[in-house]
Each structure stands twice: as structure tokens, then as C-alpha cells.
C-alpha positions in Angstrom: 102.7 102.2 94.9 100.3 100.6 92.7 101.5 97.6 90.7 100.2 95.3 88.4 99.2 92.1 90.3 98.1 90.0 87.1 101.0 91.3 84.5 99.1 92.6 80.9 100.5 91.0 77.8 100.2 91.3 73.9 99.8 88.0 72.0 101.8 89.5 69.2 104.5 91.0 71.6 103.7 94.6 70.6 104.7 97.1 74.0 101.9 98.1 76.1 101.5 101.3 77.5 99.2 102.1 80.7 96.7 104.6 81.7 95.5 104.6 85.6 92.1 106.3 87.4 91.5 107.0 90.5 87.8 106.8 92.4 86.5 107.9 95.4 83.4 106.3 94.4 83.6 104.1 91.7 81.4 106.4 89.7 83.5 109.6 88.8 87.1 109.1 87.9 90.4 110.7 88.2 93.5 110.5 86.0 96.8 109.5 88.0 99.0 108.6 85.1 99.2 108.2 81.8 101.1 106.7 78.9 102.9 104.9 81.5 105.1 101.8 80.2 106.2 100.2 83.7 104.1 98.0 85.7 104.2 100.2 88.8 103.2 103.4 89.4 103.9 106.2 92.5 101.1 107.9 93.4 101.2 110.6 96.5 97.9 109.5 98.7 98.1 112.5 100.2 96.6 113.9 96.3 93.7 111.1 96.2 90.2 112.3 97.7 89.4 110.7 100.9 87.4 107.4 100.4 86.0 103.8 102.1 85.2 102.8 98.9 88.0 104.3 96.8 89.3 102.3 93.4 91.8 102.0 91.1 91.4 101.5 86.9 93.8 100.6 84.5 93.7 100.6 81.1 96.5 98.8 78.6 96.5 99.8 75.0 99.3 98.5 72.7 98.0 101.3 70.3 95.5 99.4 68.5 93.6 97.3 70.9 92.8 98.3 74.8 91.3 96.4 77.8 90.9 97.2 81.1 90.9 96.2 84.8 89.5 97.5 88.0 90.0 97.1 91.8 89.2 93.7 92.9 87.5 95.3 96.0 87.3 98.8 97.3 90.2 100.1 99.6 90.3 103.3 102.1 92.3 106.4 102.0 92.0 108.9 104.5 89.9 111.8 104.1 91.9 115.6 103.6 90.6 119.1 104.7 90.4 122.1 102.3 93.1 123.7 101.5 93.8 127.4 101.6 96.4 130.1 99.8 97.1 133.6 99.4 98.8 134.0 96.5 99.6 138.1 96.8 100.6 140.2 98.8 103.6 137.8 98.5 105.8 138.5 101.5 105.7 140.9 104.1 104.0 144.1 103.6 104.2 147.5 105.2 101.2 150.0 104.8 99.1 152.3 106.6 96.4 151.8 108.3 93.9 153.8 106.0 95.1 151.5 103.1 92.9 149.0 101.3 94.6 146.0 101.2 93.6 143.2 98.2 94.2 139.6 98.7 94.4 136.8 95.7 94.1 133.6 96.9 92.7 130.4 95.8 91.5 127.1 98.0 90.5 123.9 97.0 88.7 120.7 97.9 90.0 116.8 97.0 87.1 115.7 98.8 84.9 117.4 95.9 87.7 117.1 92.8 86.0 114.0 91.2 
């Protein structure tokens, strides 16, 4: 869960909305939520690249003026293997041995997303 430590406010009491990034490296950065109006915010780890020196960003708008605030330190989250599908033949499938047999599939990397 990542919640607002220091609560944002507007002098002028306007609503604030929230935006929060994700990095593995505090150089590239990830979108984890957006247009979010509650001070807390879900995120699956098990959907964040791997990192010892991970981050988190948020920015607050109130739809006219924006700042933003960043990880007072760096935090880890354990590091995730490829991943690995094939999409069709979906289910089992009969054939003879003589037939050519096409795979779709797709993998990916987290470790490589940002």
C-alpha cells in the first residue's frame, strides 16, 4: 500500500487528484496509477521490476497547479523471472505426427519494462 505520509493540500480548498510512478532506478519511470483522488493506493508488488534502489513519485495537480514528491530513500522489491505464454493452440490438441504445428505465444520481462 502506498499512502501519503505528509497529506497534500490546496490553499484555496480546490480537490486534488494524484498521479503515482514507479522506479527501479530512479531514472526511468513507470505509471502505477492515475487520476487517483484517495491518499492511498494498492499496488500488486509482484507487477514492480525487481529493484535495491526502487522509488516511488507522486504528483498532485488540483487542475491548475501541480507539485510533486519522491521517495525519501530508496526501498527494495524482489527481483521476478521472465515470464512465458502460449496463447494458441488453446487447449488440448490431437494431430498426426506429420503435422506442422504453429505456436503464438508472447513472454515478457519486468526486470527490462522501464
Amino acid at each position: 500500500m502506498i499512502g501519503a505520509g505528509r497529506l497534500a493540500s490546496d490553499a484555496d480548498g480546490d480537490p486534488l487528484s494524484y498521479s503515482v510512478f514507479y522506479s527501479p532506478d530512479g531514472s526511468n519511470w513507470a505509471p502505477v496509477g492515475a487520476t487517483i483522488t484517495q491518499t492511498q493506493l494498492a499496488v500488486n508488488a509482484a507487477e514492480l521490476a525487481g529493484s535495491s534502489n526502487a522509488c516511488i513519485r507522486v504528483l498532485a495537480s488540483d487542475d491548475v497547479n501541480m507539485t510533486a514528491d519522491e521517495s525519501d530513500s530508496p526501498f527494495t522489491t524482489r527481483r521476478k523471472p521472465p515470464q512465458a505464454f502460449i496463447l494458441s493452440p488453446e487447449g488440448d490438441v490431437a494431430m498426426s505426427p506429420s503435422t506442422v504445428l504453429w505456436l503464438q505465444g508472447y513472454a515478457y520481462n519486468l526486470e527490462e519494462e522501464c
